[in-house]
Every structure is written in C-alpha cells, then in structure tokens.
PASEBA-1860 file (N, C-alpha, C; in nm, 3 decimals):
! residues 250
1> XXXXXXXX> -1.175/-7.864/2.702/-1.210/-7.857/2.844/-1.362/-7.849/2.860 ~ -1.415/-7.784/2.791/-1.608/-7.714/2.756/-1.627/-7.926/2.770 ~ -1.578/-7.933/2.662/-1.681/-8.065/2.618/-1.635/-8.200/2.720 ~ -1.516/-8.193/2.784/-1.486/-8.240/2.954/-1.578/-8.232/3.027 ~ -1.608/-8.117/3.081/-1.714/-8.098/3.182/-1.883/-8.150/3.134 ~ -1.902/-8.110/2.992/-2.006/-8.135/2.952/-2.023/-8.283/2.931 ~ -1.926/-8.355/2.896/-1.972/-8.531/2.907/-1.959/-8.577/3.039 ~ -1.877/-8.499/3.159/-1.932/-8.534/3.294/-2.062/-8.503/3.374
9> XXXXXXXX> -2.122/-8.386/3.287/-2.265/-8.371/3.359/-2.353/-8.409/3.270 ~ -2.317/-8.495/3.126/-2.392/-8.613/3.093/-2.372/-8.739/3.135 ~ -2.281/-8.810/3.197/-2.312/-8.932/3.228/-2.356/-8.901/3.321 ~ -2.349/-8.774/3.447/-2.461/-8.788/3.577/-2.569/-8.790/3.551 ~ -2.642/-8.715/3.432/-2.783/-8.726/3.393/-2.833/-8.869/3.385 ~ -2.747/-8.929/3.357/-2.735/-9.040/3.290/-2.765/-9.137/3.415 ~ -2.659/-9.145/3.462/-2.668/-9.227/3.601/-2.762/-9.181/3.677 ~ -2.879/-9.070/3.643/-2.980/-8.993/3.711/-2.925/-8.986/3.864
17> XXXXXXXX> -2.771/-8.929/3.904/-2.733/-8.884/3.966/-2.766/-8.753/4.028 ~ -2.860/-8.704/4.047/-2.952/-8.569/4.076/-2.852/-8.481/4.139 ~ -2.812/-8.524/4.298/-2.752/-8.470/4.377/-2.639/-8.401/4.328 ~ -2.552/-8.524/4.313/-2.370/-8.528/4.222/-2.377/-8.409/4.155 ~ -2.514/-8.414/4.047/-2.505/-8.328/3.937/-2.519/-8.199/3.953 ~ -2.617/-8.163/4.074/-2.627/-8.002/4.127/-2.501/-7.962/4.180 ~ -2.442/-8.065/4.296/-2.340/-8.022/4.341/-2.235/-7.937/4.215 ~ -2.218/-8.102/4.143/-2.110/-7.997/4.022/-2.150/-7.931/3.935
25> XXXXXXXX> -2.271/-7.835/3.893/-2.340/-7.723/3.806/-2.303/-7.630/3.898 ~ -2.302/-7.620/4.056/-2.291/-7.549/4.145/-2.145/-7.491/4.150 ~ -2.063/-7.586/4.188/-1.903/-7.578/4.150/-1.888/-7.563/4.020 ~ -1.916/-7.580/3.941/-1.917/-7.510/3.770/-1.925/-7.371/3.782 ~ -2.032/-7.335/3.813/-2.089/-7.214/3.822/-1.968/-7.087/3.901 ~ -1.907/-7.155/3.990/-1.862/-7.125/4.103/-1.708/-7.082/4.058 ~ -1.663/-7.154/4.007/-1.501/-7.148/3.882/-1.552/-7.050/3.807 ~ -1.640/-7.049/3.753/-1.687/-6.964/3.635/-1.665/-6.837/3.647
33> XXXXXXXX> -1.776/-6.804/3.772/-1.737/-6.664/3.834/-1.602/-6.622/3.902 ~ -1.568/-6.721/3.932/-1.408/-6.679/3.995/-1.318/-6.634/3.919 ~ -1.346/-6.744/3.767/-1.221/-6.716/3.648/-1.245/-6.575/3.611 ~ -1.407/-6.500/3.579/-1.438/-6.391/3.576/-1.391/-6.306/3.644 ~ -1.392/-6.295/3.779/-1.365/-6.241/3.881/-1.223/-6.165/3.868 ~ -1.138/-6.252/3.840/-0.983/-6.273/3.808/-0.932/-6.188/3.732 ~ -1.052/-6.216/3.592/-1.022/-6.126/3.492/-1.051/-6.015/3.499 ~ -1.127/-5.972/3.591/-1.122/-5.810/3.581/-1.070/-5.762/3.662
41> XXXXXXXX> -1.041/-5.869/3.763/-0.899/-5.790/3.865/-0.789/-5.733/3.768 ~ -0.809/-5.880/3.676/-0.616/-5.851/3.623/-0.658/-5.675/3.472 ~ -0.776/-5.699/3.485/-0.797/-5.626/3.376/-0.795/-5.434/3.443 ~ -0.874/-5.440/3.559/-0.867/-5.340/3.667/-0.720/-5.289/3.687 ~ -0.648/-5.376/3.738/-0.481/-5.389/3.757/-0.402/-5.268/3.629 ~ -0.452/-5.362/3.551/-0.359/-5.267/3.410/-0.418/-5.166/3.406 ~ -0.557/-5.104/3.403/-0.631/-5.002/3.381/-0.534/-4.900/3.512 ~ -0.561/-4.967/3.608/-0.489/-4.867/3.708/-0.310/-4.796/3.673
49> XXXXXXXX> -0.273/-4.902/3.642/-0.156/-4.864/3.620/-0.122/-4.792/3.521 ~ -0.215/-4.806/3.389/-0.185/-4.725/3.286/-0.219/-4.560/3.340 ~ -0.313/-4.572/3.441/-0.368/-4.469/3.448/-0.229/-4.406/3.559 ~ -0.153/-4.454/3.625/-0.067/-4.428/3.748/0.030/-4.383/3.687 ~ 0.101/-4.426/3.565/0.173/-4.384/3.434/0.165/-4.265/3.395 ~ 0.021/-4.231/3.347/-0.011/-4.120/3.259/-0.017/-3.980/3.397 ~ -0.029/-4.036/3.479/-0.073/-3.948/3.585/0.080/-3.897/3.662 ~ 0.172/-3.978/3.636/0.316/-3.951/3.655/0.368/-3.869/3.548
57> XXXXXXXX> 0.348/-3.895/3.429/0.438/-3.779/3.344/0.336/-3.672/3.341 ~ 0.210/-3.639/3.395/0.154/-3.510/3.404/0.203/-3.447/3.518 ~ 0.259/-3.496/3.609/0.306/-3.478/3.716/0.475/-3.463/3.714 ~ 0.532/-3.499/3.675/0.623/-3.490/3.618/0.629/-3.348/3.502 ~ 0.587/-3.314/3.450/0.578/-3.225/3.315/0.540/-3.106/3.409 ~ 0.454/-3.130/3.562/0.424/-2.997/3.611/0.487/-2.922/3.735 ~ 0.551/-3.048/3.763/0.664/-3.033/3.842/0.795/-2.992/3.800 ~ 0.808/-2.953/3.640/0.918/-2.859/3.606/0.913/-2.764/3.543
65> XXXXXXXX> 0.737/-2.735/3.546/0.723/-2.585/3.543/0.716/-2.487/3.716 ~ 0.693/-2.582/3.771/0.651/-2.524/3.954/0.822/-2.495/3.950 ~ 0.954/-2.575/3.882/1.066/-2.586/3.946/1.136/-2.400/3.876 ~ 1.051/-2.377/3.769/1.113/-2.318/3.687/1.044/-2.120/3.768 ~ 0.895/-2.185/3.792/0.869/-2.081/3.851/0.900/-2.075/3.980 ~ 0.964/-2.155/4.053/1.044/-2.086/4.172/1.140/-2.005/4.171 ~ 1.246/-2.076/4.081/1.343/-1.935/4.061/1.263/-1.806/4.044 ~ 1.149/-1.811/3.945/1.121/-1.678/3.918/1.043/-1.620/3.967
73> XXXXXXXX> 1.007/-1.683/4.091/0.984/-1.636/4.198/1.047/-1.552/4.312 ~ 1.185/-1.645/4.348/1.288/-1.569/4.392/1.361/-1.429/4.316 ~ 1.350/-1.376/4.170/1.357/-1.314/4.094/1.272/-1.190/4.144 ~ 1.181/-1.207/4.153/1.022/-1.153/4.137/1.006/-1.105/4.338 ~ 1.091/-1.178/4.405/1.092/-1.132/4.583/1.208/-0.986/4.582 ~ 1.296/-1.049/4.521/1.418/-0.937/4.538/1.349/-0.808/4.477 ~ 1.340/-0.821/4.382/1.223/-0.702/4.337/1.128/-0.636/4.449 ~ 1.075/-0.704/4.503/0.989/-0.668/4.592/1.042/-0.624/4.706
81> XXXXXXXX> 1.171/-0.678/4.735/1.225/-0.588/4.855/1.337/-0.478/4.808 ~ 1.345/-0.454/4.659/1.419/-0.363/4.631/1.346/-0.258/4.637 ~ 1.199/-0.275/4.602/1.108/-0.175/4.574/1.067/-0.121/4.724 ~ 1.078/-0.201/4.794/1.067/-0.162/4.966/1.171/-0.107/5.072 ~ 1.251/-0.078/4.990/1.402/-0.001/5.038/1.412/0.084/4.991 ~ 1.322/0.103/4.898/1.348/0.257/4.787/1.271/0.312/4.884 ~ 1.146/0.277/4.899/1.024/0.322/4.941/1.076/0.414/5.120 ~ 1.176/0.337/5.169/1.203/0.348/5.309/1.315/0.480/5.298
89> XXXXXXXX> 1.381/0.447/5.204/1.490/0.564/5.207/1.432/0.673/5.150 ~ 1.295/0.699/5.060/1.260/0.827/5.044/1.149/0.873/5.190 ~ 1.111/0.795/5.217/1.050/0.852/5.397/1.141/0.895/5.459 ~ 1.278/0.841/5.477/1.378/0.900/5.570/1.408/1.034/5.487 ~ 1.435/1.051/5.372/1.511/1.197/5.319/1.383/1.261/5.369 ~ 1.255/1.232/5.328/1.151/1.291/5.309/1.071/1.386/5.462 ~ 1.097/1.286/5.564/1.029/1.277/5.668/1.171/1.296/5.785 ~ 1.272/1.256/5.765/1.382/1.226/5.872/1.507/1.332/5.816
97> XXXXXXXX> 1.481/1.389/5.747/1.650/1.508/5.665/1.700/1.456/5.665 ~ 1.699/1.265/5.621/1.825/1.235/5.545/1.877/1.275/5.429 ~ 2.023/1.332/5.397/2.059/1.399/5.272/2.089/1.302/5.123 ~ 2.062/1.206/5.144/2.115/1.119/5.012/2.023/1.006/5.062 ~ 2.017/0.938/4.886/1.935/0.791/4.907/2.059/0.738/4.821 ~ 2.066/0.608/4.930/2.160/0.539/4.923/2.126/0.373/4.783 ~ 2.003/0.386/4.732/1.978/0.304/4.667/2.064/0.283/4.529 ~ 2.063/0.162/4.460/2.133/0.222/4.359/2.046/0.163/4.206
105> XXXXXXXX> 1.942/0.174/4.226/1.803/0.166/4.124/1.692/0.277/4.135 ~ 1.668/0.412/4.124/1.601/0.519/4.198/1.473/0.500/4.076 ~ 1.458/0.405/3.960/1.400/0.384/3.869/1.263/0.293/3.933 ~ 1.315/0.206/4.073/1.201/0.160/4.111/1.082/0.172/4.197 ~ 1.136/0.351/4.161/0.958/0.385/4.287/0.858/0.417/4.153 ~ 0.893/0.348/4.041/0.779/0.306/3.904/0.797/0.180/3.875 ~ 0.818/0.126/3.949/0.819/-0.035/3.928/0.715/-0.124/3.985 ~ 0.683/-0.230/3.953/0.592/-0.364/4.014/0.663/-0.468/3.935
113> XXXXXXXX> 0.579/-0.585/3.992/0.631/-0.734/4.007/0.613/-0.729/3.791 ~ 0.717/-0.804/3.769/0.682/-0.871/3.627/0.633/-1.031/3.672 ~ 0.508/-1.037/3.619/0.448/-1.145/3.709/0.405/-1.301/3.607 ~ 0.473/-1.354/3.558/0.389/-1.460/3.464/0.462/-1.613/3.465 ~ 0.383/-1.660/3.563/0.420/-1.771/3.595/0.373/-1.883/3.517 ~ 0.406/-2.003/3.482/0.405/-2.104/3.368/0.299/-2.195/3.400 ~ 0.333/-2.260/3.545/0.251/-2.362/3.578/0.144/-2.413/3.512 ~ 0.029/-2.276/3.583/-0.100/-2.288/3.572/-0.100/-2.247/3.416
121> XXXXXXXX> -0.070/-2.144/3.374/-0.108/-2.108/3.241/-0.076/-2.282/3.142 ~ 0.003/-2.307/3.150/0.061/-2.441/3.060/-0.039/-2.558/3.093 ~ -0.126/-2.593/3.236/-0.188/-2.674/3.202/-0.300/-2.633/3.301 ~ -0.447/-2.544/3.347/-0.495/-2.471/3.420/-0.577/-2.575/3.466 ~ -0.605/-2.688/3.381/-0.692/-2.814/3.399/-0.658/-2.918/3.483 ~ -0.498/-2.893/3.547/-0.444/-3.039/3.581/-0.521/-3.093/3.715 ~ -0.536/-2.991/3.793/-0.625/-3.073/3.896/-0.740/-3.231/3.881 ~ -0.811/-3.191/3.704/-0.897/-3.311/3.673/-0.832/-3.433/3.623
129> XXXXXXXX> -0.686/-3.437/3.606/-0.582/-3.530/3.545/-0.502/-3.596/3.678 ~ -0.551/-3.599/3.780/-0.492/-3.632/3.897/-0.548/-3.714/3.985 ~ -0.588/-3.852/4.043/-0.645/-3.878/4.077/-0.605/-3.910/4.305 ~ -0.480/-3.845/4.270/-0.399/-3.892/4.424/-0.502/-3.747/4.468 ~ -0.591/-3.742/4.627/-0.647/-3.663/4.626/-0.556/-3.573/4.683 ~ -0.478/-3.576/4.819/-0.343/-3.533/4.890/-0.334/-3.431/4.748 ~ -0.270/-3.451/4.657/-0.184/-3.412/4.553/-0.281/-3.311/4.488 ~ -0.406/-3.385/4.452/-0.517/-3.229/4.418/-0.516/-3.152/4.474
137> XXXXXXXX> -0.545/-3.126/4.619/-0.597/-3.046/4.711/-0.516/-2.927/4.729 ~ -0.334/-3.010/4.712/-0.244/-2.918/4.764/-0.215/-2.816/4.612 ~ -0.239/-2.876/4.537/-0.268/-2.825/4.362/-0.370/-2.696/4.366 ~ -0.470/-2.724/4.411/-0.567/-2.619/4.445/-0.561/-2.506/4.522 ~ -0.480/-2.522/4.647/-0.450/-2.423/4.709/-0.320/-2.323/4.666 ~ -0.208/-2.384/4.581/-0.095/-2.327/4.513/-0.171/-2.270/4.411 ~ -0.302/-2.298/4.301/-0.329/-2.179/4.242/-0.468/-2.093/4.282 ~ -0.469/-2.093/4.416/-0.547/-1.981/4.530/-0.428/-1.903/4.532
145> XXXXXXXX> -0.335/-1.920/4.603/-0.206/-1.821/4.641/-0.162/-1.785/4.490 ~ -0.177/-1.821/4.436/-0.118/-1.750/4.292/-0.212/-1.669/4.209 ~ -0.375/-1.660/4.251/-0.430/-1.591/4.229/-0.429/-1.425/4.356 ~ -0.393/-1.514/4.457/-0.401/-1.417/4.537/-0.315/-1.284/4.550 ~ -0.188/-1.337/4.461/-0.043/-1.276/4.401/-0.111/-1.147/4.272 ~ -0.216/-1.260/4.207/-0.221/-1.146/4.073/-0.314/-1.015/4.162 ~ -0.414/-1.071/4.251/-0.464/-0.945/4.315/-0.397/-0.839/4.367 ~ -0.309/-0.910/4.431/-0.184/-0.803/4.512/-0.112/-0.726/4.408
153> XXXXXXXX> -0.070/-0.786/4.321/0.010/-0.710/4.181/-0.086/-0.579/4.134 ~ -0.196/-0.687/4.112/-0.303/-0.518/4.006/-0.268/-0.408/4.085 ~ -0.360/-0.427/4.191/-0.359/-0.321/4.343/-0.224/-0.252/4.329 ~ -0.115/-0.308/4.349/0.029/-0.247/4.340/0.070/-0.135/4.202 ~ 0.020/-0.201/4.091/0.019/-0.155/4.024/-0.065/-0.041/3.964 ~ -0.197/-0.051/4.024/-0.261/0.078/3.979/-0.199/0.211/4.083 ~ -0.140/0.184/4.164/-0.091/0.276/4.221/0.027/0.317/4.191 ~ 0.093/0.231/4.120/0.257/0.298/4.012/0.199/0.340/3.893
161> XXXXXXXX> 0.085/0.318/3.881/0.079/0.414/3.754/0.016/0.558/3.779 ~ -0.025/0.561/3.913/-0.064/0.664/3.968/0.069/0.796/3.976 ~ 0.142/0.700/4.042/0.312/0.728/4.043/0.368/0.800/3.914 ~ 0.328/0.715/3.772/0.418/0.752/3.675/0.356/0.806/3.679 ~ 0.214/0.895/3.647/0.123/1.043/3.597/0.183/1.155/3.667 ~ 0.245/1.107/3.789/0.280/1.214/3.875/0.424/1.257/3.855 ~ 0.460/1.184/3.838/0.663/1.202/3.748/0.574/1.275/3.659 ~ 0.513/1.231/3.520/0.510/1.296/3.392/0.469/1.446/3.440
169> XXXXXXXX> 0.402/1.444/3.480/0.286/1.602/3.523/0.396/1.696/3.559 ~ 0.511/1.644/3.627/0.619/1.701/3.703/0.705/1.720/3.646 ~ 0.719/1.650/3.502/0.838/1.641/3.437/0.989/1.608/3.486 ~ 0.966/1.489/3.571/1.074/1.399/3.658/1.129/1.358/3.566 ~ 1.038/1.241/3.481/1.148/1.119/3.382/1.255/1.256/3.301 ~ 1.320/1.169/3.278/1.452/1.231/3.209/1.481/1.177/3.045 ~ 1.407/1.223/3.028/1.433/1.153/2.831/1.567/1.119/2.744 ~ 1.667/1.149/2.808/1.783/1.184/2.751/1.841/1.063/2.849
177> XXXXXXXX> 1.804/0.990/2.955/1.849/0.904/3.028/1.820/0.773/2.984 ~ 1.665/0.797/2.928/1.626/0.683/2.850/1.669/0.675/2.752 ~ 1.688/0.805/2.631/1.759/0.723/2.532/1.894/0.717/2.479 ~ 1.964/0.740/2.617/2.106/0.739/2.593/2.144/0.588/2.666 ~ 2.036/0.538/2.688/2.083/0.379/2.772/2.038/0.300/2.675 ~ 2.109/0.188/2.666/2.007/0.092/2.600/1.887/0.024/2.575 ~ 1.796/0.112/2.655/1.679/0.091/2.691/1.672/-0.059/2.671 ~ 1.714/-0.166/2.700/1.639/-0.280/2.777/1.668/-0.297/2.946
185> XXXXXXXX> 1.569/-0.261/2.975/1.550/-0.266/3.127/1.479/-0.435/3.162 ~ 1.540/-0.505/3.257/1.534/-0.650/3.274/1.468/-0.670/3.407 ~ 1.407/-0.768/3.453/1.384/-0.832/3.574/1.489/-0.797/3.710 ~ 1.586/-0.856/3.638/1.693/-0.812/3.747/1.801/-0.728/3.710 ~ 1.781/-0.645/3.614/1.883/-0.532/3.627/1.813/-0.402/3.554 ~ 1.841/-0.258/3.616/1.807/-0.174/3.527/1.878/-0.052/3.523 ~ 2.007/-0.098/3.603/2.088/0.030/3.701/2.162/0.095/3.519 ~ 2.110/0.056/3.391/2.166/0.146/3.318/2.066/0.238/3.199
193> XXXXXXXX> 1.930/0.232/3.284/1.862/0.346/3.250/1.826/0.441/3.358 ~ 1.880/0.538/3.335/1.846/0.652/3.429/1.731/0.736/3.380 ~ 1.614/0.741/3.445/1.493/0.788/3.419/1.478/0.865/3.528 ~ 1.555/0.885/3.617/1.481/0.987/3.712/1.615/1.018/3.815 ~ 1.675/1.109/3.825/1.811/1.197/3.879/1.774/1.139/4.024 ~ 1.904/1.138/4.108/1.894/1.172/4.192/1.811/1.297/4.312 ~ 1.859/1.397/4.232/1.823/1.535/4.317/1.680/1.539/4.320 ~ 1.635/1.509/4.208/1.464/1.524/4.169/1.416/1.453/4.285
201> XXXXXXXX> 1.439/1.279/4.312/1.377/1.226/4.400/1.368/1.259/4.499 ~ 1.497/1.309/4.554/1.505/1.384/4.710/1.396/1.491/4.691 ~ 1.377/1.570/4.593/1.279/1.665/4.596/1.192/1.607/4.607 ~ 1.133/1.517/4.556/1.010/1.479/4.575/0.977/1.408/4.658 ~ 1.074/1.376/4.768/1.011/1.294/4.898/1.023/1.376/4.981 ~ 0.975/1.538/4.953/0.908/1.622/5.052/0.824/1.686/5.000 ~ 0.729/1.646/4.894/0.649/1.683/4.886/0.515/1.628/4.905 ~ 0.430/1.679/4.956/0.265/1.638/4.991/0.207/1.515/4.947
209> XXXXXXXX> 0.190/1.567/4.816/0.103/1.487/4.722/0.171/1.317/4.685 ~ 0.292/1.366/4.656/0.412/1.216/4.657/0.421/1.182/4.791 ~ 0.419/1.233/4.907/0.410/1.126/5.024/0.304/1.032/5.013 ~ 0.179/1.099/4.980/0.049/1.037/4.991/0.089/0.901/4.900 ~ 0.090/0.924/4.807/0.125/0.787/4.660/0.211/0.739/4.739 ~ 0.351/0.763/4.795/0.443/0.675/4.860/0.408/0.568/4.989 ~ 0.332/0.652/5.043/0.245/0.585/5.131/0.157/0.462/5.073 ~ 0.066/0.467/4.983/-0.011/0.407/4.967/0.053/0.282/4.868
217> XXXXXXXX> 0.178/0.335/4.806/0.238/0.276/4.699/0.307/0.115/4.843 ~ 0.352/0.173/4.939/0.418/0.100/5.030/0.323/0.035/5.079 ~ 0.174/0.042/5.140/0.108/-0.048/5.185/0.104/-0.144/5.098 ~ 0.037/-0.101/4.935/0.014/-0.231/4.892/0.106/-0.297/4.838 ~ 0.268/-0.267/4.892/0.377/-0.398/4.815/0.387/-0.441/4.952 ~ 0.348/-0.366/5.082/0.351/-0.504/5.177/0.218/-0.574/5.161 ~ 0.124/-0.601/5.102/0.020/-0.682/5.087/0.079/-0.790/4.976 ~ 0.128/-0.726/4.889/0.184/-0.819/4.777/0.339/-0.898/4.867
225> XXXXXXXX> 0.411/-0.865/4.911/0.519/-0.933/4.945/0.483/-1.031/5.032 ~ 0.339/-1.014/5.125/0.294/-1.136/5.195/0.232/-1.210/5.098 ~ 0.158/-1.173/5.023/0.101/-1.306/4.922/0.180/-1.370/4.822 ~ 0.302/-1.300/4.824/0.432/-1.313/4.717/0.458/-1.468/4.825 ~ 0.506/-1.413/4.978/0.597/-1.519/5.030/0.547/-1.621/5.041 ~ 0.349/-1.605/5.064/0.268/-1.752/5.107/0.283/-1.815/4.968 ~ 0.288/-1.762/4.835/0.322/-1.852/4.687/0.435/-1.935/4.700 ~ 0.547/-1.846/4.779/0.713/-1.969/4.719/0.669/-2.031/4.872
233> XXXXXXXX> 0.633/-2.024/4.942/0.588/-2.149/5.067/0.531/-2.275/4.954 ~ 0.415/-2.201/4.967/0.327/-2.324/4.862/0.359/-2.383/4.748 ~ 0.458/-2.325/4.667/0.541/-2.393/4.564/0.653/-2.477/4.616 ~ 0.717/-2.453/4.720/0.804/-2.527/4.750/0.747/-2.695/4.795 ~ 0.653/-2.659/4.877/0.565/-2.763/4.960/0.501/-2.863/4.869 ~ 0.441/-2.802/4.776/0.366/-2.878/4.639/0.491/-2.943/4.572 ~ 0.619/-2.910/4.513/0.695/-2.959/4.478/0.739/-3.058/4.544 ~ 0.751/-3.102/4.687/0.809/-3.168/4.789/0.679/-3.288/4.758
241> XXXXXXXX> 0.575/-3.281/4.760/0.481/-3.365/4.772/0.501/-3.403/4.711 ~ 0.477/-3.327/4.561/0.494/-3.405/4.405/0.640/-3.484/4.364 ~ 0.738/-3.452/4.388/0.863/-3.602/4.439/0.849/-3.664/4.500 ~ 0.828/-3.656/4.632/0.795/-3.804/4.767/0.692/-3.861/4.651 ~ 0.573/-3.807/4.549/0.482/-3.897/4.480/0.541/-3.979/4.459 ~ 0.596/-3.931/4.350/0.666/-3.986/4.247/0.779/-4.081/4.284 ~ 0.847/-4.055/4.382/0.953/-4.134/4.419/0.852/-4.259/4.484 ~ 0.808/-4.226/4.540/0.715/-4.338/4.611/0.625/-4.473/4.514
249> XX> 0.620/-4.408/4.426/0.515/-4.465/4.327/0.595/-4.540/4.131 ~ 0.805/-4.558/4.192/0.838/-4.576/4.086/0.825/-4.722/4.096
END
C-alpha cells in the first residue's frame, strides 16, 4: 500500500503536477492522522474497560464486606437498645419504687458495642481504586459515620469502665457466677453468666454515686445509638448505589 501511494506522488512529480500533488500529500496526511486517531480511540476503549472490570470486582469484593457488616450491625443496634432498657428500668426502681427489673441480661449495665467492622479495615484505600465519582463520595461519607461510631463507642466505653471500678470497689460482680457459667459471653447472648444478682442492682439504683455513672453512662449510648443508626442508613444506601453500579454497568 506504502509503495501505492508513493509511485502515485511520483508520477505527479513527474507530470510536475504541483497542485494534484499537494492536494494528495494533504489527503495523505489527513488518513494518516485519522488512522491514528482511531487507534487510540480503539486503544483508549480497552484501557477503559479494563479499567471498568478491575473497578467492578473491587466493588464487588466491597460490597460483601458492607453486606456482611450490616448484619453486624443490626447485631451491634439490639445491643444498644438492650443496654438502654437496662439503663431505664434501673431509673424507675431507682428514682420511681419500682420493685423488680424486669430485664433478663442485668450483666449489661457493663457492657458496650463489640465494634469491628470489615469494610474499611480490609481495604481503607478503596476510595483511590474507584474512579465513578457518585460512588467515591458516597464511600467517603460511610467511613465518616463509621468513624463517627468509633468516637461514640470510646466515650461509651470509658464510662463502663468507670461502671466496672464501681461494681469491683463494691464488690457487686459475683465470682462464683462467672465461674460456674461457661464463661463465653457472645454478641448476642450472655443470659448464662451471672455476674451481678438481681437484689444488688436494685440496690444500687438508689444509690448517689451509681445514679451519677447511670446517668452519664445513658447519655453517651444515646450519642452512640444516633451515630450507630446514621452508619446502617449509610451502609444500606452505599450498598444500593454500589448494585444499581454494577447492575448498570454489566
């Protein structure tokens, strides 16, 4: 084809065809860049797609850790409102002469969230592996609310441990409860270690010093149960995006 074109813009030389000959160096020129042109479309094309690929199974791979930490999320709420029913029925004995707490976990006015979610820990970088921006943004704000969770937790927690010093000092826990149970106490069950009697607690939700901790213990699991609920919002929502992606983009 090369040596085609090249013996046609030698016989124009030839025929000292001047005009003819610019015209077609011009249109030469003109194919040239186009065929170029072409090729890095088609070359652009694949680049994109490989990249639309790789960007789907990262997306994919993180969308079934978000699926895995929802449940344990929902895990991790019930907790939080178990711990907020305890909290309510020792104000009533405490504050109202109710005679019995009707709970049936009295182990969780020393409790907080067991908190360790997969997502972020498994890939903390993925935001830079993403190029759909929609899909970053909403990425970014699910691990804001999930930082905002670990703040609420500490907070919660330095105040149950405030809690347990105050059992120990008092000699509440019950040693013989702990090790007559099987001591594995779980996420969602613990109703078979008894660490702390009935009667004791009623005692102690009239006293001074344990109102104060109960008090303060209750503000900050309602700080945590709101940053708890804005997380499974935002996990749910991020998950929803990240399928419509994906479905959209097979």
């Amino acid at each position: 084809m090369i040596k085609f074109f090249r013996k046609i813009r030698q016989n124009l030389i030839m025929e000292n065809k001047t005009g003819k000959y610019l015209k077609y160096a011009i249109g030469e020129i003109v194919l040239v860049v186009i065929g170029i042109l072409i090729a890095l479309s088609i070359n652009n094309w694949n680049e994109n797609r490989k990249n639309l690929i790789k960007e789907k199974a990262t997306l994919s791979k993180f969308y079934q850790d978000l699926k895995s930490d929802s449940t344990y999320y929902q895990g991790n709420f019930r907790r939080v409102l178990s711990i907020d029913s305890l909290h309510r029925e020792l104000y009533l004995t405490g504050f109202k002469g109710k005679e019995t707490i009707e709970h049936n976990n009295l182990n969780y006015i020393r409790r907080t969230l067991v908190y360790n979610p997969v997502a972020k820990e498994n890939d903390p970088n993925i935001t830079n592996k993403i190029d759909n921006d929609e899909i970053r943004e909403e990425i970014q704000i699910y691990f804001r609310s999930m930082n905002s969770v670990f703040e609420a937790k500490f907070e919660h927690e330095d105040v149950v441990f405030k809690i347990r010093e105050f059992l120990r000092k008092n000699k509440i826990h019950s040693v013989e409860g702990w090790f007559d149970s099987e001591m594995l106490p779980t996420l969602e069950s613990e109703v078979d270690v008894t660490l702390i009697s009935h009667s004791n607690l009623i005692m102690l939700s009239k006293d001074e010093y344990f109102q104060q901790f109960l008090l303060e213990s209750s503000v900050k699991l309602q700080e945590l149960k709101q940053t708890l609920t804005i997380l499974i919002l935002n996990n749910a929502r991020l998950m929803s995006k990240i399928n419509m992606y994906l479905n959209d983009n097979d």
